[in-house]
Backbone as numpy.savetxt, mean C-alpha at the origin, in Angstrom:
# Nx Ny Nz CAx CAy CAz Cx Cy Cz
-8.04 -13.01 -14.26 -7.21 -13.17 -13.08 -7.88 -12.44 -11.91
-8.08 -13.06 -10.64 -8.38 -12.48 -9.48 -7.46 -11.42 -9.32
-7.52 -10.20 -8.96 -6.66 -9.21 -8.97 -6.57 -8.93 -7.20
-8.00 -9.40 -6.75 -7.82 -9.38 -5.23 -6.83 -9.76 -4.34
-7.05 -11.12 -4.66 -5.71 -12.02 -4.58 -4.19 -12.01 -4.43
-4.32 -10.74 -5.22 -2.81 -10.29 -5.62 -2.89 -9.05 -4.77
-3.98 -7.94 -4.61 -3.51 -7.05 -4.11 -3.53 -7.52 -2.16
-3.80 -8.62 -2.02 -3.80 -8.89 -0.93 -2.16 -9.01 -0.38
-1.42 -9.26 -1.41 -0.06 -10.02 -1.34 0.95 -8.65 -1.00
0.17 -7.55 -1.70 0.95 -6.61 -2.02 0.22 -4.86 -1.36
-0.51 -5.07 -0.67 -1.18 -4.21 0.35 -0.35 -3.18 0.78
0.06 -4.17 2.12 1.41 -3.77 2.66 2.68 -2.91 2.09
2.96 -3.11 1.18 3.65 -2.40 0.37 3.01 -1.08 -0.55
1.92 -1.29 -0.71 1.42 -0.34 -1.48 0.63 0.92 -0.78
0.33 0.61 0.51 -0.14 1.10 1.43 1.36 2.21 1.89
2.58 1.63 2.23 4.18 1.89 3.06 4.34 3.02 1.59
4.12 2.65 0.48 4.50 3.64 -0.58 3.76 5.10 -0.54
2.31 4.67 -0.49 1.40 6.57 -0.53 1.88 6.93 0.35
1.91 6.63 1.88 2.36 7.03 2.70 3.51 7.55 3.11
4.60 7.36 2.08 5.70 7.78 2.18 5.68 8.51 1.10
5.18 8.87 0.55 5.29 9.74 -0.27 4.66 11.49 0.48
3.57 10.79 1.50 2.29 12.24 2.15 2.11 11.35 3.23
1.59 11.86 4.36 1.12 11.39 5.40 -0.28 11.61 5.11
-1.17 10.63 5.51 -2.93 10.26 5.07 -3.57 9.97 6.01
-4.86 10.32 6.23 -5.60 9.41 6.74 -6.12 8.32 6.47
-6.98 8.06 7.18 -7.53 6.42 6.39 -8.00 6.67 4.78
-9.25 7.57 4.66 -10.48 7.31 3.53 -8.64 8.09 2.36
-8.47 9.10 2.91 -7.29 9.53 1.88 -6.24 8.38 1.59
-5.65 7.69 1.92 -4.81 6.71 1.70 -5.99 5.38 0.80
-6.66 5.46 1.08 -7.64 4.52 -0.05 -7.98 5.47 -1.00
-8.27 7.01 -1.19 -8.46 7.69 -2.40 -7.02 7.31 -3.88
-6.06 7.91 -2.32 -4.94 7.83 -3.61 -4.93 6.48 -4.09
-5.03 5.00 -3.22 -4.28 4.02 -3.90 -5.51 3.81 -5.00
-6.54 4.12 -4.58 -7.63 3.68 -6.11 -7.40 5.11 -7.25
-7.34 5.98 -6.99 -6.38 7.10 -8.43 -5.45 6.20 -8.76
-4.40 5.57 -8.09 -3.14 5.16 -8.59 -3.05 4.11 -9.59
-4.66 3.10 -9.36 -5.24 2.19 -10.21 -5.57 0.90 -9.88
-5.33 0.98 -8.19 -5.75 -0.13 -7.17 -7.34 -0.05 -7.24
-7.97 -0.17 -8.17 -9.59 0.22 -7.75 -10.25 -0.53 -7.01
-10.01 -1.86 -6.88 -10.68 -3.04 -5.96 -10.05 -2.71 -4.31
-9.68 -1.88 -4.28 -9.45 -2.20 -3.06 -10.29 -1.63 -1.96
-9.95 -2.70 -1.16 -11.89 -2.33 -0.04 -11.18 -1.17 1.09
-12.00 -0.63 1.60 -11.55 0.27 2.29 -11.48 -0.52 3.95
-11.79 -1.12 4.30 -12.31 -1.84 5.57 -10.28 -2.61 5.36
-9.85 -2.89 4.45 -8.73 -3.68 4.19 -7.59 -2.56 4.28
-7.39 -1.51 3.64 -6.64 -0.41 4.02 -6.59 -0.03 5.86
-7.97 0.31 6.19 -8.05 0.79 7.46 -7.10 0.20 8.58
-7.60 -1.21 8.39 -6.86 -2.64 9.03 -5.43 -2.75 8.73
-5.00 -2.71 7.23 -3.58 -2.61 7.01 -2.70 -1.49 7.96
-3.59 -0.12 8.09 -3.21 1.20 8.16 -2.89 0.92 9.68
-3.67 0.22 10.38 -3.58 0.10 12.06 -2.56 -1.35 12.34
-2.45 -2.24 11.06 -1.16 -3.71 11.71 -0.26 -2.81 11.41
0.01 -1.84 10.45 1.89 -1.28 10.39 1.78 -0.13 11.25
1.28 0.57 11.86 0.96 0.90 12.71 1.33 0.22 14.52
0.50 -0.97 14.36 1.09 -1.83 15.97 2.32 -2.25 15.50
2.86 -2.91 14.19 4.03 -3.19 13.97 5.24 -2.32 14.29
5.18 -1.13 14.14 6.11 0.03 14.31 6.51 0.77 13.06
5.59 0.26 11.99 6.22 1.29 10.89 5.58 2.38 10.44
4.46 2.67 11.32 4.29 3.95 11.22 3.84 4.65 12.47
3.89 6.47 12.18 3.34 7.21 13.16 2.41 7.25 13.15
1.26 8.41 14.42 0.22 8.66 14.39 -0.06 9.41 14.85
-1.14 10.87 14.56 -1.14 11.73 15.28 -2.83 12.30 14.61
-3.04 13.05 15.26 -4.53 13.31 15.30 -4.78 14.96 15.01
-5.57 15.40 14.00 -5.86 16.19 13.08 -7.23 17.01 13.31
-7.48 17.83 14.52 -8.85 18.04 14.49 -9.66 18.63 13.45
-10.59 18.68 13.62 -11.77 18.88 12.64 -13.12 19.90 12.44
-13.01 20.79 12.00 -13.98 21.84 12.34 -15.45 21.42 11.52
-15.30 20.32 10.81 -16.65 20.15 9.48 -17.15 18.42 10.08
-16.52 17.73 11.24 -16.37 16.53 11.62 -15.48 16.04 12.25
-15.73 14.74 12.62 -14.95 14.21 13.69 -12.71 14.42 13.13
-12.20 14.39 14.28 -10.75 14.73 14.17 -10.21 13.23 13.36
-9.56 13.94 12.32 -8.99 12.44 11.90 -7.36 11.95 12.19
-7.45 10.44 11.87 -5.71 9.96 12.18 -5.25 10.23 11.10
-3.99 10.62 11.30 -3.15 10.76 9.95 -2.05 9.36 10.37
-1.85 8.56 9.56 -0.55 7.96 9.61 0.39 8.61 9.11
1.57 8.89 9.74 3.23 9.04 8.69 3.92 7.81 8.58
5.16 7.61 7.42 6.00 6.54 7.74 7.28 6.97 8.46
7.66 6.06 9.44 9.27 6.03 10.28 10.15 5.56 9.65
11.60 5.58 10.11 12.69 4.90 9.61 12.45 3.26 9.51
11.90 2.37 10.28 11.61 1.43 10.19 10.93 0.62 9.07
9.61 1.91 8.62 8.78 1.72 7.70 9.31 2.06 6.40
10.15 2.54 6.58 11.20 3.32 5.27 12.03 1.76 4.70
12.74 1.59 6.14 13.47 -0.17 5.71 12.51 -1.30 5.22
10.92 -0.89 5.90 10.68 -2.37 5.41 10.32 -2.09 3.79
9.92 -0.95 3.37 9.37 -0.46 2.27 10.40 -0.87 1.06
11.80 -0.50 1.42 12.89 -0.84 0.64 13.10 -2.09 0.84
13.13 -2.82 1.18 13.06 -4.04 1.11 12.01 -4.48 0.41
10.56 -4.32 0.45 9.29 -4.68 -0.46 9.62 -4.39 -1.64
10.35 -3.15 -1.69 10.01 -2.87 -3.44 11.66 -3.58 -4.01
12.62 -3.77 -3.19 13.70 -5.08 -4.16 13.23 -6.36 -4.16
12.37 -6.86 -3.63 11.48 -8.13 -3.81 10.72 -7.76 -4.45
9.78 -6.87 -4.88 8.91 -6.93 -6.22 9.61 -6.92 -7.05
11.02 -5.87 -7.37 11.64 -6.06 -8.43 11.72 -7.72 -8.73
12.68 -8.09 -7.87 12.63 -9.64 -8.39 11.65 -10.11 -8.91
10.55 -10.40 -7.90 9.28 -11.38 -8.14 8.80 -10.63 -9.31
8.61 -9.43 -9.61 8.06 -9.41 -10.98 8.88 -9.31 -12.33
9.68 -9.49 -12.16 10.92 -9.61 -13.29 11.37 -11.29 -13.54
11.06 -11.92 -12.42 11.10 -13.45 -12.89 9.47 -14.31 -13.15
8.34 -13.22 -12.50 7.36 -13.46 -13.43 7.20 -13.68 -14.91
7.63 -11.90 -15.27 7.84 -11.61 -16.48 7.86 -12.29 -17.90
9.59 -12.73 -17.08 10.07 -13.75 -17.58 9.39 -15.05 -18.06
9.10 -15.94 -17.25 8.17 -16.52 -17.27 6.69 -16.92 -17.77
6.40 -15.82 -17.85 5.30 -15.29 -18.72 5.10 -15.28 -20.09
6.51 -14.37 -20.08 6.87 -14.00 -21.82 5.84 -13.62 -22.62
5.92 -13.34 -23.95 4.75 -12.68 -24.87 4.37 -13.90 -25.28
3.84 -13.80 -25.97 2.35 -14.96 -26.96 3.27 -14.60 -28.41
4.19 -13.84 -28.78 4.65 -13.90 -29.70 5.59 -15.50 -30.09
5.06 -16.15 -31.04 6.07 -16.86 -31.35 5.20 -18.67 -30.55
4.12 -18.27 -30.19 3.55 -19.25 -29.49 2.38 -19.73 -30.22
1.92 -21.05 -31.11 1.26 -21.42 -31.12 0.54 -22.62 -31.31
């Protein structure tokens, strides 16, 4: 299975989650989501995600200077980004629970 594919679908959401959990910068918000087990994910695709919810309004931004290198952005999430987040994750519930379903085991199949 293309896994790209899928994390393309689900970015947005997975991106609204680290972030609400810690406020990140860019390369940090791609550390955690590849620890978390997102490993394909490109960093050039985070950055971009990190700056549309960003112009969208669901997140903050504020700037972090730097004594070892350049000052970095931190994103936080807002109340906005909080609603759309809760909303993403009762639609995954669904969509992956009627996957699931759907799916079913290989038991009993042949």
């Amino acid at each position: 299975m293309d896994t790209t594919q899928l994390l393309k679908g689900v970015l947005d959401a997975a991106v609204l989650a680290v972030v609400a959990d810690e406020d990140g910068y860019g390369y940090d918000v791609v550390r955690r989501l590849r620890a978390a087990g997102l490993v394909e994910v490109g960093d050039a695709s985070v950055y971009g995600t990190l700056r549309r919810l960003y112009s969208g309004g669901m997140l903050t931004s504020y700037v972090v200077p730097s004594d070892e290198g350049p000052h970095r952005k931190y994103y936080g999430i807002n109340a906005q980004g909080r609603a759309v987040l809760d909303t993403q994750r009762k639609e995954w519930q669904e969509f992956s629970g009627t996957l699931t379903g759907l799916l079913g085991t290989s038991e009993g199949a042949a």
